[in-house]
C-alpha positions in Angstrom: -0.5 197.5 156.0 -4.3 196.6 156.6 -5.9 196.8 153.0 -9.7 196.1 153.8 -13.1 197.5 151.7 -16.7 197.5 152.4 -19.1 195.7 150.9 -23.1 195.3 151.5 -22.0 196.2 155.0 -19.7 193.4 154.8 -15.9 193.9 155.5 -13.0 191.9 153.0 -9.8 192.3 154.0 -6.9 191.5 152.0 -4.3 189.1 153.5 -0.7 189.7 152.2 0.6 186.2 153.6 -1.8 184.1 151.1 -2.8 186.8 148.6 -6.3 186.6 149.1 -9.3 188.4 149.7 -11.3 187.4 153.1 -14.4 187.9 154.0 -15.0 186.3 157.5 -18.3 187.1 157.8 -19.1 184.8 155.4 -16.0 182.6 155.9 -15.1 182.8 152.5 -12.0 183.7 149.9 -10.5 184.1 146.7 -7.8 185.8 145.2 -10.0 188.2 143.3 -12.0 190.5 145.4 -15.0 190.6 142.0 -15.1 186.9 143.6 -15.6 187.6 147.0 -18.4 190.1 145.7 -20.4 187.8 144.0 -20.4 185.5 147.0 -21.7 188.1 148.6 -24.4 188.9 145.9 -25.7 185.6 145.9 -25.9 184.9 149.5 -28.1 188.4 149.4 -30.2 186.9 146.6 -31.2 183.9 148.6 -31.9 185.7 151.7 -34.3 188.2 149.4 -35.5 184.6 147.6 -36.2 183.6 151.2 -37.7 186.8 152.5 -40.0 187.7 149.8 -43.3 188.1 150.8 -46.7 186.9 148.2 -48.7 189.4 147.0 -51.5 190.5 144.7 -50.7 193.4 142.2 -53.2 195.7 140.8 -53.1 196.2 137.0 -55.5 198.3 135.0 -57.5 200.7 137.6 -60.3 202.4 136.6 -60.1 201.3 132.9 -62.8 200.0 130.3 -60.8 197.0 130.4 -61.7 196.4 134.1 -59.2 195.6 137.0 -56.9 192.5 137.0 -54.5 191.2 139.5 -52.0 189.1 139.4 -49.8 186.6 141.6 -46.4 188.3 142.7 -43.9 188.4 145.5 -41.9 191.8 146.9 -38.7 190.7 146.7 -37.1 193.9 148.0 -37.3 196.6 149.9 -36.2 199.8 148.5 -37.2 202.9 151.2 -39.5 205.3 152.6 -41.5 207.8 150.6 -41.4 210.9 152.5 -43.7 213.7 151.9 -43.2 217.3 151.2 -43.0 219.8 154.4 -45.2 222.8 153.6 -43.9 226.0 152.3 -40.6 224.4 150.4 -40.1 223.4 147.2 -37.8 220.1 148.7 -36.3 218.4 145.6 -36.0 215.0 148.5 -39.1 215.4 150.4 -38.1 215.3 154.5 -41.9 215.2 155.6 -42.9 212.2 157.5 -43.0 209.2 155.8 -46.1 208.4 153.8 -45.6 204.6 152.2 -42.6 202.8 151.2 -41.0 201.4 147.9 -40.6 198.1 147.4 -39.6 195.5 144.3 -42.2 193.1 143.5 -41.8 190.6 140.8 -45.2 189.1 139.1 -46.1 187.6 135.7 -48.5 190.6 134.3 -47.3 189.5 130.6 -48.4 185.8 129.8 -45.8 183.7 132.2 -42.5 186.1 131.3 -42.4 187.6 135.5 -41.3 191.0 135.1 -39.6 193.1 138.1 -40.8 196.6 138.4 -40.4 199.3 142.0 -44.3 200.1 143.2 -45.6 201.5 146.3 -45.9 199.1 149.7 -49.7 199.9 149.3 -50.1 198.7 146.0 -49.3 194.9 146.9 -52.6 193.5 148.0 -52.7 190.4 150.8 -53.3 187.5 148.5 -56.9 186.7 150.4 -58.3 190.0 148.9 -58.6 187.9 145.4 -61.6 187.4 147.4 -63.0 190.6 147.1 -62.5 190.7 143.1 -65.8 189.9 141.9 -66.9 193.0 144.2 -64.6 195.2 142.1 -65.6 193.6 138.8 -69.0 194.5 139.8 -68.7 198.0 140.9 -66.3 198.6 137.6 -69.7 197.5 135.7 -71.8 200.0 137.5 -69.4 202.9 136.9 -68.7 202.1 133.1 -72.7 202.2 132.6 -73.0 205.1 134.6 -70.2 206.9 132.3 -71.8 205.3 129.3 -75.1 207.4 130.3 -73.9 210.3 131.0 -72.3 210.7 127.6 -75.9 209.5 126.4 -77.1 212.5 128.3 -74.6 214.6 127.4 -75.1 214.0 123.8 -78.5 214.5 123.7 -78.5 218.0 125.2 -79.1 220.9 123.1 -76.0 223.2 122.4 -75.7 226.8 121.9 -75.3 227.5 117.7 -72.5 229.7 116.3 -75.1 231.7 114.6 -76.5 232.7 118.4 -73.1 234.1 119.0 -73.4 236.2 115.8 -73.6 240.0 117.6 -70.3 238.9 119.4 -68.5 237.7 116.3 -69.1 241.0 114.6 -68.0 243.4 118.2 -64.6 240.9 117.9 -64.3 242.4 114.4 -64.6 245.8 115.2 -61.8 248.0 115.2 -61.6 251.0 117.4 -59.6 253.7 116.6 -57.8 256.4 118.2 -60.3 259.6 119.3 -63.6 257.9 118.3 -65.5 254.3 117.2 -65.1 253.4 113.4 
């Protein structure tokens, strides 16, 4: 009897002659296949470790408190983002495929790095820090020219509740049946 499972798209297969768990992909057993597992996990960790790719994320958009961006590295990659077809009310969307999820790990909070799932184009090339002072700059323009506009806004005249008097009254009125009280 050939007892094998999958695993991470690895095969173990159990060997009755030695009473181990074998995974010859990575040439490794154990006689408990939670063992053979976490062999596996790690070996996936390293390759991510290995793989991940530096970055620049985004915190803070559009806020009085100006954009920041911090180091960080996508670690993972977690799928497509699919948009909705038209005319369906999809729960998965099937449309074509519009960005892609990934993990990215980055130290937003002090030096604690904290792991969170964003979109592929929310990671920024780490040359754009480049470009920062540009944002800071254009943030400074917008937040004066919101700062004047509820100056403007403010200062402009606005309609009384005693103007609205004759309409208070008709809201009052009560019409009967047959005729106008």
């Amino acid at each position: 009897m050939d007892l094998a499972t999958e695993y991470r798209g690895y095969t173990i297969r159990f060997g009755e002659n030695d009473e181990k768990w074998w995974c010859s992909d990575i040439e490794f057993s154990h006689e408990n296949l939670s063992k053979v597992r976490e062999r596996i996990d790690r070996l996936h960790l390293q390759l991510r470790k290995a793989s991940s790719v530096d970055c620049l994320v985004m915190e803070g958009s559009h806020s009085d408190a100006g954009t920041a961006f911090h180091e960080g590295k996508i670690v993972d990659y977690i799928g497509a983002v699919r948009s909705q077809r038209h005319g369906t009310f999809e729960r998965e969307y099937t449309g074509p495929v519009v960005d892609h999820k990934v993990a990215v790990v980055s130290a937003k909070r002090g030096d604690k790095a904290i792991r969170r799932t964003q979109n592929l184009s929310d990671a920024y090339a780490p040359e754009s820090a480049d470009m920062m002072p540009a944002i800071l700059e254009q943030e400074g323009i917008m937040r004066r020219a919101r700062d004047e506009i509820k100056r403007i806004k403010d200062a402009m005249p606005r309609v009384q509740f005693d103007q609205i008097g004759d309409l208070v009254k008709a809201s009052e009125h009560v019409f009967t049946e047959g005729g106008q009280n």
